[in-house]
PABATI-293700 format. One record per residue (C-alpha): x, y, z; residue in three letters. Coordinates in nm, 2 decimals, always signed. Example, Ala and Ser with C-alpha at 12.3 -4.5 7.8 and 13.67 -1.06 7.14 Angstrom:
2
       X       Y       Z  resn
   +1.23   -0.45   +0.78   ALA
   +1.37   -0.11   +0.71   SER
! end
This chain:
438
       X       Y       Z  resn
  -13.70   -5.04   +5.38   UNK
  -13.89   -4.78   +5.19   UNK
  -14.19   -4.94   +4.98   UNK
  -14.24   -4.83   +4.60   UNK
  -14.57   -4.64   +4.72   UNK
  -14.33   -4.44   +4.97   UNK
  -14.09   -4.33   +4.71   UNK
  -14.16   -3.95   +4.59   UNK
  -14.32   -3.91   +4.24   UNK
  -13.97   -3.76   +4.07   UNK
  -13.85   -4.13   +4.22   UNK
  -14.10   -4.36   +4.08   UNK
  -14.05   -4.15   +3.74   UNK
  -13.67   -4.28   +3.75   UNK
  -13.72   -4.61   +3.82   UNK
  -13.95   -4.62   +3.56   UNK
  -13.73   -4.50   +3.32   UNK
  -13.47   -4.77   +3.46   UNK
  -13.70   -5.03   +3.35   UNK
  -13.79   -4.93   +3.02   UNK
  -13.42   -4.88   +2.97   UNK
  -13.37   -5.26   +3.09   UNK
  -13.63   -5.34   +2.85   UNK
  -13.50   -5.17   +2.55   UNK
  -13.14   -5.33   +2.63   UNK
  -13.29   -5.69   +2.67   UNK
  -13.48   -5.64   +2.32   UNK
  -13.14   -5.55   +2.16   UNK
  -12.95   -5.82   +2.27   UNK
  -13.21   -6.13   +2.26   UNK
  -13.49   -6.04   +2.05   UNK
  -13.26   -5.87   +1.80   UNK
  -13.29   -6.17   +1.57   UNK
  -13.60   -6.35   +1.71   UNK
  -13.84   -6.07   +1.59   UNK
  -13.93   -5.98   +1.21   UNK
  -13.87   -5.64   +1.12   UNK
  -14.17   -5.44   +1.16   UNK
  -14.22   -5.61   +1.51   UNK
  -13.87   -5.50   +1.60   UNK
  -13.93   -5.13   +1.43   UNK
  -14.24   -5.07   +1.62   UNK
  -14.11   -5.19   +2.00   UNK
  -13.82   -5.01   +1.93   UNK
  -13.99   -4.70   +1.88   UNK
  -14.25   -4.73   +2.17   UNK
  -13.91   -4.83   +2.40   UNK
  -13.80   -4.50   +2.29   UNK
  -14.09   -4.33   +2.32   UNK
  -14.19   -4.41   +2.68   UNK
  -13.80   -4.38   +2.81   UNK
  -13.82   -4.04   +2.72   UNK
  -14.15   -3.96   +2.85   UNK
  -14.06   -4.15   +3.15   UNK
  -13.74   -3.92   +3.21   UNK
  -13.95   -3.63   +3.13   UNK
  -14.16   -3.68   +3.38   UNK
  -13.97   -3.56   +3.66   UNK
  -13.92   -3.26   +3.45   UNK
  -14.23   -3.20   +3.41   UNK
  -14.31   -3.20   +3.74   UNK
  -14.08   -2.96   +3.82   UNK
  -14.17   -2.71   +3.59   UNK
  -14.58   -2.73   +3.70   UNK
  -14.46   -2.68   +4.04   UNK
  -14.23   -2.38   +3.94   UNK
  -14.53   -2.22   +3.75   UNK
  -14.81   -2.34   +3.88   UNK
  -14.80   -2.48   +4.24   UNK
  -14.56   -2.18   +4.35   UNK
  -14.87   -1.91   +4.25   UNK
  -15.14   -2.14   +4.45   UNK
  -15.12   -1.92   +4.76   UNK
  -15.12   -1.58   +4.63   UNK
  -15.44   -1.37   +4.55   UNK
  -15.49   -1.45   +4.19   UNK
  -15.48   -1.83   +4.23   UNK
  -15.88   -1.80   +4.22   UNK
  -15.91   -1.53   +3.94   UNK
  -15.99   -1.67   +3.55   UNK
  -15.71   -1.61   +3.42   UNK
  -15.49   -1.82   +3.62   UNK
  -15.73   -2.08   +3.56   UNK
  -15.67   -2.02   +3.15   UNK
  -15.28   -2.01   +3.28   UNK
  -15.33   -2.41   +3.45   UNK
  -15.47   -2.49   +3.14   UNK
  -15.22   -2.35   +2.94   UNK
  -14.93   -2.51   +3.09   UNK
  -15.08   -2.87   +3.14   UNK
  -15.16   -2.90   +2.72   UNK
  -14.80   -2.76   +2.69   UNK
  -14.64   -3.02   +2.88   UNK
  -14.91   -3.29   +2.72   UNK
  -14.77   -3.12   +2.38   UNK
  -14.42   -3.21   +2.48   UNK
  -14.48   -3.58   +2.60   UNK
  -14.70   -3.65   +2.29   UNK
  -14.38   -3.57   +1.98   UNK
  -14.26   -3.91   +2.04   UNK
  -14.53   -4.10   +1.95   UNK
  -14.58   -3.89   +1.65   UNK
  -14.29   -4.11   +1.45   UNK
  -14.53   -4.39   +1.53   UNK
  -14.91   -4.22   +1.42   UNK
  -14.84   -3.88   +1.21   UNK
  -14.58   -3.92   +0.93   UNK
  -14.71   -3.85   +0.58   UNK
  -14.62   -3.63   +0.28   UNK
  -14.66   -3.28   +0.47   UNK
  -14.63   -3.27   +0.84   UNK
  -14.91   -3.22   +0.99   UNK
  -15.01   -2.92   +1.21   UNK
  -15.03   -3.13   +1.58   UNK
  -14.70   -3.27   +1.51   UNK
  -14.51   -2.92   +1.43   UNK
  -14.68   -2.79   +1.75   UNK
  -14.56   -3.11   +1.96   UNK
  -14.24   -3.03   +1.89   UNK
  -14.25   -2.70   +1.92   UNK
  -14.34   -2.71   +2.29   UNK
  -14.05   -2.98   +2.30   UNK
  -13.82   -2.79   +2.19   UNK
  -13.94   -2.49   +2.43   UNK
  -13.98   -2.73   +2.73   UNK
  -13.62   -2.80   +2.67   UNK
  -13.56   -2.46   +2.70   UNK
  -13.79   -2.39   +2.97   UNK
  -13.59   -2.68   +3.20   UNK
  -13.24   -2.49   +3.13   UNK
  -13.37   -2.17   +3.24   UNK
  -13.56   -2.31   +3.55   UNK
  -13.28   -2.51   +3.66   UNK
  -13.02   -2.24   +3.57   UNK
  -13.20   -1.93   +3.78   UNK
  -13.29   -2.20   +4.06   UNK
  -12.88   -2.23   +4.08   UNK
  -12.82   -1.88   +4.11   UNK
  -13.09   -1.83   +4.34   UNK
  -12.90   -2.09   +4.60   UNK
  -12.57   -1.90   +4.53   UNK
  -12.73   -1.58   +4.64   UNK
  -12.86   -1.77   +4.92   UNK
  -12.50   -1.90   +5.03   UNK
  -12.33   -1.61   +4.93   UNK
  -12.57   -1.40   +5.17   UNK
  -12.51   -1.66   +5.41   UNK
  -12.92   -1.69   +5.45   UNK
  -12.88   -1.41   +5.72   UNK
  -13.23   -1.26   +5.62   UNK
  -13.55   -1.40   +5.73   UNK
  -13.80   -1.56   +5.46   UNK
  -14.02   -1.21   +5.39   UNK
  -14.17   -1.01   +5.08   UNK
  -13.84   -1.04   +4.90   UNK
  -13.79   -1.36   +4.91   UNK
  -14.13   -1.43   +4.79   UNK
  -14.09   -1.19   +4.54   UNK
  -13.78   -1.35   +4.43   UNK
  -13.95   -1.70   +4.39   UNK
  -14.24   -1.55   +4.15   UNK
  -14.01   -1.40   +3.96   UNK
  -13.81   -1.71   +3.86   UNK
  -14.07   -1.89   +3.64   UNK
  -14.14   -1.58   +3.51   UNK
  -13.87   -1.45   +3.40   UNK
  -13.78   -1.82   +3.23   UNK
  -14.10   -1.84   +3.07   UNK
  -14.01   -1.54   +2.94   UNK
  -13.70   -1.63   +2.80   UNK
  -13.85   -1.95   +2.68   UNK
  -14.09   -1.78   +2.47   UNK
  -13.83   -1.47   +2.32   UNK
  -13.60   -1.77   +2.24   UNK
  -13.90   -2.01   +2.09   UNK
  -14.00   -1.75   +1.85   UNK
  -13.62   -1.69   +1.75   UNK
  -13.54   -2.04   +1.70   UNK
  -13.86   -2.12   +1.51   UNK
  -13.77   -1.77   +1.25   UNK
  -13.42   -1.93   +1.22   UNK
  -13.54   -2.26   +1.10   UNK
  -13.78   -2.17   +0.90   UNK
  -13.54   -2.00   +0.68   UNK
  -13.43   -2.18   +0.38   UNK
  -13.03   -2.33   +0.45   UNK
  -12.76   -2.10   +0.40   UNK
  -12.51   -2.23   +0.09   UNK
  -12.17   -2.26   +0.29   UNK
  -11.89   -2.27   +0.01   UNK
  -11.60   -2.41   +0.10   UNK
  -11.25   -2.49   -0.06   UNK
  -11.07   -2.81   +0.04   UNK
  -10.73   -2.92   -0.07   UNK
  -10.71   -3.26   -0.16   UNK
  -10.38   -3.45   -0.16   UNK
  -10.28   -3.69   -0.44   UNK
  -10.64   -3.53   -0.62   UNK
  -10.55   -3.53   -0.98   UNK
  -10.48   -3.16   -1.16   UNK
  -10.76   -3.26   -1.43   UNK
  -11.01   -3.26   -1.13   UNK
  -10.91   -2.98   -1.00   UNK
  -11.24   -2.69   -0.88   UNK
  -11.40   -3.05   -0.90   UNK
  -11.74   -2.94   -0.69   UNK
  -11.94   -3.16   -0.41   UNK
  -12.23   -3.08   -0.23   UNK
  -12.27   -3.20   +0.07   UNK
  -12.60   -3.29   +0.23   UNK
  -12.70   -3.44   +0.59   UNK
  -12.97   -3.48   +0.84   UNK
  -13.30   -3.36   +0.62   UNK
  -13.49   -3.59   +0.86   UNK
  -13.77   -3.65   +0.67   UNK
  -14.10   -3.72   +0.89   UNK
  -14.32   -3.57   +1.14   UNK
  -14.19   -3.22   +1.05   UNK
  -13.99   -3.23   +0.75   UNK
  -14.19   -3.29   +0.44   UNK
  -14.18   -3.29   +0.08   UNK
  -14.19   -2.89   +0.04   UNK
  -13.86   -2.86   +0.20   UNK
  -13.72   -3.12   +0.05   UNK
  -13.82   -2.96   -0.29   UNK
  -13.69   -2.63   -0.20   UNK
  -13.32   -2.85   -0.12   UNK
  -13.32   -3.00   -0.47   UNK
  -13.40   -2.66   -0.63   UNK
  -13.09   -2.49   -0.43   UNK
  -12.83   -2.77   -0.51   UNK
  -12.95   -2.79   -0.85   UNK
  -12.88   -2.43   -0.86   UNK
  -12.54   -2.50   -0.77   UNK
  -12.46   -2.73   -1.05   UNK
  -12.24   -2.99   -0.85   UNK
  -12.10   -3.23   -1.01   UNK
  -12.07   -3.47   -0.74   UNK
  -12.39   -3.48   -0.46   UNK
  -12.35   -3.66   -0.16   UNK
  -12.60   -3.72   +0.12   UNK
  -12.42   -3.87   +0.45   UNK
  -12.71   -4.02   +0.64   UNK
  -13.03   -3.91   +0.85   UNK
  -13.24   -3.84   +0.54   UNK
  -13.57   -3.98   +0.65   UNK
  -13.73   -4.15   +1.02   UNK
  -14.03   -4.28   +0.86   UNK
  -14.02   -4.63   +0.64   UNK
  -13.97   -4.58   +0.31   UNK
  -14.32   -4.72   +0.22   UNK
  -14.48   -4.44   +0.43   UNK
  -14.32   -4.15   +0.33   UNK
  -14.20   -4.25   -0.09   UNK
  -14.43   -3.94   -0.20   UNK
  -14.19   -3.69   +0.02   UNK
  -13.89   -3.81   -0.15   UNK
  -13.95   -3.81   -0.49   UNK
  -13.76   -3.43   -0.52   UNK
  -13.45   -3.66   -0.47   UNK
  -13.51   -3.80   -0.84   UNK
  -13.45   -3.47   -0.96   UNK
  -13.13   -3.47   -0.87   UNK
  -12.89   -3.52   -1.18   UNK
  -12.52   -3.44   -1.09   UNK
  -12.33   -3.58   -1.38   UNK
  -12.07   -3.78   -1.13   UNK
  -12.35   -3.90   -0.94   UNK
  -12.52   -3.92   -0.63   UNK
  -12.42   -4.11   -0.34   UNK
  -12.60   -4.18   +0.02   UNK
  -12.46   -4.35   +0.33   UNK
  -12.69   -4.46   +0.62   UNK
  -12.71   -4.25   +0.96   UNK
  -12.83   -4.35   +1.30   UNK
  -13.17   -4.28   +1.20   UNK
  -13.21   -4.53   +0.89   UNK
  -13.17   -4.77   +1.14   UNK
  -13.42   -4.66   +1.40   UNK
  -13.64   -4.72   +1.11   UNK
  -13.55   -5.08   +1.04   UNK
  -13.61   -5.04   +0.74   UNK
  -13.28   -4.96   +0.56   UNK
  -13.29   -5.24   +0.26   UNK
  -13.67   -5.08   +0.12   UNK
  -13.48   -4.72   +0.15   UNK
  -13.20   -4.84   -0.05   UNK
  -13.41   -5.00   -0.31   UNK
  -13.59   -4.66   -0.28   UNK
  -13.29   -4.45   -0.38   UNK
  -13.17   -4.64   -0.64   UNK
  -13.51   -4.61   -0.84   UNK
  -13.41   -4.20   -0.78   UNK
  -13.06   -4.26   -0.93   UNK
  -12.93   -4.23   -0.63   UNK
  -12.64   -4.51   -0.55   UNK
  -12.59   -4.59   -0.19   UNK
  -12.23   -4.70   -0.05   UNK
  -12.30   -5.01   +0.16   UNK
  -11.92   -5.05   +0.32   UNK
  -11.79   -5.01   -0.07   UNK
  -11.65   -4.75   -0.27   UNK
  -11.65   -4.62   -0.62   UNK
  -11.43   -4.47   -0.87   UNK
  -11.48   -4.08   -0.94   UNK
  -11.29   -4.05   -1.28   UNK
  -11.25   -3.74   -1.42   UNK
  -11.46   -3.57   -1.71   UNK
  -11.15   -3.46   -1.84   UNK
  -10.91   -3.77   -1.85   UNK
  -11.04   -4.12   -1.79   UNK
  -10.71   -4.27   -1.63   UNK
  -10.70   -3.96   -1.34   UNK
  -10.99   -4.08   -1.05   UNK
  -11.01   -4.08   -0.69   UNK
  -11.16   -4.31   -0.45   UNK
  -11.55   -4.23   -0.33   UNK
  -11.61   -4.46   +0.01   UNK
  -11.89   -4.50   +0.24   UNK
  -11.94   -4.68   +0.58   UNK
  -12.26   -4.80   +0.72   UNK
  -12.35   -4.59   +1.02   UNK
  -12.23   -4.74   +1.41   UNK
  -12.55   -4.76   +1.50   UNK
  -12.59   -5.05   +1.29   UNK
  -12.37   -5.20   +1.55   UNK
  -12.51   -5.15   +1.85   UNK
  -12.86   -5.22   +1.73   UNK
  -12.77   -5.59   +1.64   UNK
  -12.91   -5.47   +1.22   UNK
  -12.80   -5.79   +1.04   UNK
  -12.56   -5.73   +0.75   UNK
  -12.46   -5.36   +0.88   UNK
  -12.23   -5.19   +1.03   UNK
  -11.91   -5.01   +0.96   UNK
  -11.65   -5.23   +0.79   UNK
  -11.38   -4.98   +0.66   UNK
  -11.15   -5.27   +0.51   UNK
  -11.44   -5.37   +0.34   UNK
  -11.48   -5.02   +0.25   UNK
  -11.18   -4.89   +0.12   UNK
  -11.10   -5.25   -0.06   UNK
  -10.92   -5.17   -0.40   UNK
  -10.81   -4.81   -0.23   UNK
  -10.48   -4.72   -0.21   UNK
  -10.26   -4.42   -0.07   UNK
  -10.17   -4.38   -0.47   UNK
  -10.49   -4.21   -0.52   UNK
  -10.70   -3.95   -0.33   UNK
  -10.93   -4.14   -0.10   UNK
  -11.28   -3.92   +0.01   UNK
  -11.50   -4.10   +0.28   UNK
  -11.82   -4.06   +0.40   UNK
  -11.94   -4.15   +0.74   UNK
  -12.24   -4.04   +0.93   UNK
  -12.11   -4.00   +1.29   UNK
  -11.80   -3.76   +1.34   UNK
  -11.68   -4.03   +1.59   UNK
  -11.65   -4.26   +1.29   UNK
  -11.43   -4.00   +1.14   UNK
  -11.21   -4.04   +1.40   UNK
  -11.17   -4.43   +1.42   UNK
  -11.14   -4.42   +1.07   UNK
  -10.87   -4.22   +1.03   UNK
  -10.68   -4.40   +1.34   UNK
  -10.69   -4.70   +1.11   UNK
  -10.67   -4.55   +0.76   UNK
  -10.46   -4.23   +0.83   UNK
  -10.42   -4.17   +0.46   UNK
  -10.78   -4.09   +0.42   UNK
  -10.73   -3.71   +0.29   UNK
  -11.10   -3.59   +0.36   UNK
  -11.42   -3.79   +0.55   UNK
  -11.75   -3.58   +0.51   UNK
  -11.97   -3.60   +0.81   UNK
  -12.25   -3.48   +0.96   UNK
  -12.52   -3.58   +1.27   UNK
  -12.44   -3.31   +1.53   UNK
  -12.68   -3.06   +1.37   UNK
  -12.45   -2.79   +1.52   UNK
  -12.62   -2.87   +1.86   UNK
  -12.91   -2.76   +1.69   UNK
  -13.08   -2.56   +1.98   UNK
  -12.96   -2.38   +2.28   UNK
  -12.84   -2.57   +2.52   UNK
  -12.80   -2.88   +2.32   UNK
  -12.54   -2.70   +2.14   UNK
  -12.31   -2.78   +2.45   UNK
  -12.34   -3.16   +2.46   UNK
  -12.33   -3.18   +2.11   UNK
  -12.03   -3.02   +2.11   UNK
  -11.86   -3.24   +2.39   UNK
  -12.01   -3.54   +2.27   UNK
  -11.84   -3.55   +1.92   UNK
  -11.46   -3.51   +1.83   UNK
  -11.54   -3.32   +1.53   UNK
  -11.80   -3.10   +1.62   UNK
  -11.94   -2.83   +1.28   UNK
  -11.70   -2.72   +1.02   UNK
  -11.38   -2.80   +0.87   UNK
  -11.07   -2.95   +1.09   UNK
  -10.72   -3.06   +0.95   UNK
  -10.61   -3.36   +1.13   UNK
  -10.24   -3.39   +1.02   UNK
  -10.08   -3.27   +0.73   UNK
  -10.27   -3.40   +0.44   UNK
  -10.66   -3.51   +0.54   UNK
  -10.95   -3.32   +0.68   UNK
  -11.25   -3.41   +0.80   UNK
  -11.57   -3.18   +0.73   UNK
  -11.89   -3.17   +0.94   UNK
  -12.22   -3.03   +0.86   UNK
  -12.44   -2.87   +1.07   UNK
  -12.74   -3.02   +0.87   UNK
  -12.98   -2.95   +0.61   UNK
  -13.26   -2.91   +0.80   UNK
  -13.32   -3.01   +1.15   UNK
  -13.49   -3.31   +1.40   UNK
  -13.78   -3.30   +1.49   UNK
  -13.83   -2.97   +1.67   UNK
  -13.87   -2.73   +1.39   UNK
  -13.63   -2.45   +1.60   UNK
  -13.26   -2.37   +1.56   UNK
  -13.07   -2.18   +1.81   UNK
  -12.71   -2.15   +1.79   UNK
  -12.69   -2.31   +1.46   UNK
  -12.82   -2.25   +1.09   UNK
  -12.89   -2.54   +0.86   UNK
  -12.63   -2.55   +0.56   UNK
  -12.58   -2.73   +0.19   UNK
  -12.25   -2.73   +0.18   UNK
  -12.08   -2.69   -0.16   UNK
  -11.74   -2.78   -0.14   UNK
  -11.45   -2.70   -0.37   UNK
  -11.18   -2.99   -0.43   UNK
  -10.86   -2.83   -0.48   UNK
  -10.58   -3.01   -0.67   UNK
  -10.24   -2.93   -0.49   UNK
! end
């Protein structure tokens, strides 16, 4: 029987990242309730941290060995510059492993510069490990395809060099591109939506519809600024934020938010939780948080939007706690629709907002006279190739679908991004939606 100590390095990596994932299971389901909060916050975080560092790992091996190890042999392996070139790619990689433990050390009111270039070579290395792994793929379909007939010579060494370089080179076109795309302010995405049963005297009635700011180790108070000063612009009268805002504690990162109290659409201003306020663990300070802005969070409950025009014409305004709450054991969470839509009937126009699009769709399987849920958390895949999983991953993926004859379910791309400070594929959006009366 092979020993631990026998087992190749990619090996150990994965059983290493077995065990953290054991750990991280364990924690949820018997220290859930034995730990305080901040206890619970932290392990969770450095569970998370070290899982994906651990899987990672085997990455990261594979691209030194692509564009490092594979140049060891040839002539310039003793020169300067390839020296400058080790160097290079070993405080990348470092770069890479060290975002995660940013959310734990490096939040404040402006991000600061290691953490913006953390996830920058993040969101490259993830990049980088697509185009490895997708010209190492073609490389063994020539190799079939040519039925290997030719013996290993120049070409084939040429061949080899000119995979890693030809990804790094990709990697870095692409980094540049994504890092220009989000650094542009959103793009306003107006769009009309026909309500059923939405009174005539709230007809044009105007939403804007924010999600996944992600306030912390790259998102600060500037941008958040710059997203008040757009939807203000707008003149909503009804603004909505559906989850992700912030994956710091509220306590560490109050001085970013305080844009949010600027905020004055005369319906109000509404939040529901996403995945993210609950990585936090620290969802009651945030709500207390918000409400000091004016901002009124839906906790599985719903209010009344009654028109400016006519007080007995309203519709229904629901929110449901994110999933996650579920699955992470957070005590007094998690979605609870009947509780949600309680006092809501299929007399009036019923609008619901919930985080995860997948929530869209089980809330509609139970309440199918919803008419429109307003999602968001895919970020549009964000960046190239995430895009793809993202998009498989969710039933609802980025835009507006009509699910039947009467309801339709919306789902931003996001207002600003995760993390890496790149988006390829995808644009961040404030959506400002138009009700329409039928």
């Amino acid at each position: 029987m092979i020993s631990f100590k026998q087992l190749p390095i990619e090996a150990k990596a994965a059983v290493a990242a077995g065990v953290v994932f054991f750990s991280m299971m364990l924690s949820r389901s018997y220290l859930a309730e034995k730990l305080d909060f901040r206890t619970r916050r932290w392990l969770l975080r450095l569970q998370m941290a070290l899982f994906a560092n651990t899987l990672m790992l085997m990455g990261s091996l594979h691209v030194w060995r692509s564009t490092v190890t594979t140049f060891i042999r040839s002539s310039a392996a003793s020169s300067f510059c390839f020296m400058l070139w080790k160097i290079a790619v070993f405080m990348f990689l470092a770069l890479a492993h060290s975002s995660f433990f940013t959310l734990l050390f490096l939040v404040a009111e402006e991000p600061y510069f290691f953490s913006l270039a953390a996830y920058t070579c993040l969101g490259a290395y993830i990049i980088l490990i697509f185009f490895l792994f997708t010209l190492g793929s073609v490389e063994q379909a020539y190799k079939f395809l040519a039925g290997r007939g030719a013996k290993a010579g120049t070409g084939n060494k040429s061949r080899t060099a000119l995979k890693p370089v030809l990804a790094v080179l990709l990697t870095v076109v692409l980094t540049v591109v994504g890092l220009l795309n989000a650094s542009q302010p959103p793009t306003v995405n107006s769009v009309e939506i026909p309500v059923h049963k939405l009174p005539s005297t709230m007809n044009n009635l105007k939403v804007v519809l924010l999600s996944d700011i992600h306030l912390g180790p790259t998102v600060g108070k500037t941008k958040l600024a710059m997203i008040v000063r757009m939807v203000k612009a707008l003149k909503p009268d009804i603004t909505v934020i559906v989850g992700d805002l912030s994956d710091a504690e509220a306590k560490i990162i109050r001085p970013a938010v305080e844009p949010l109290g600027e905020l004055d659409s005369p319906l109000g201003t509404y939040f529901v939780t996403g995945n993210h306020e609950y990585y936090t663990s620290d969802v009651s300070n945030w709500f207390e948080l918000l409400k000091s802005f004016n901002i009124q969070p839906l906790h599985n409950e719903n209010v009344r939007i009654v028109s400016p025009k006519s007080t007995s014409d309203w519709f229904c305004l629901a929110g449901v706690d994110d999933i996650e709450a579920d699955v992470l054991r957070y005590l007094g969470h998690g979605m609870d629709l009947k509780k949600a839509l309680r006092g809501c009937s299929s007399e009036h126009a019923i609008v619901l907002l919930a985080h995860q699009p997948i929530a869209a769709k089980w809330a509609l399987q139970e309440r199918p006279d919803i008419n429109l849920i307003l999602s968001g958390h895919t970020h549009g895949g964000q960046i190239f190739p995430l895009n793809a999983g993202a998009y498989l991953l969710n039933p609802f993926f980025v835009g507006l679908y009509q699910v039947g004859q009467n309801t339709f379910v919306y789902v931003s791309p996001g207002t600003m991004y995760y993390g890496i400070p790149m988006r390829l594929g995808s644009r961040a959006e404030i959506t400002e939606i138009i009700l329409r009366s039928p």
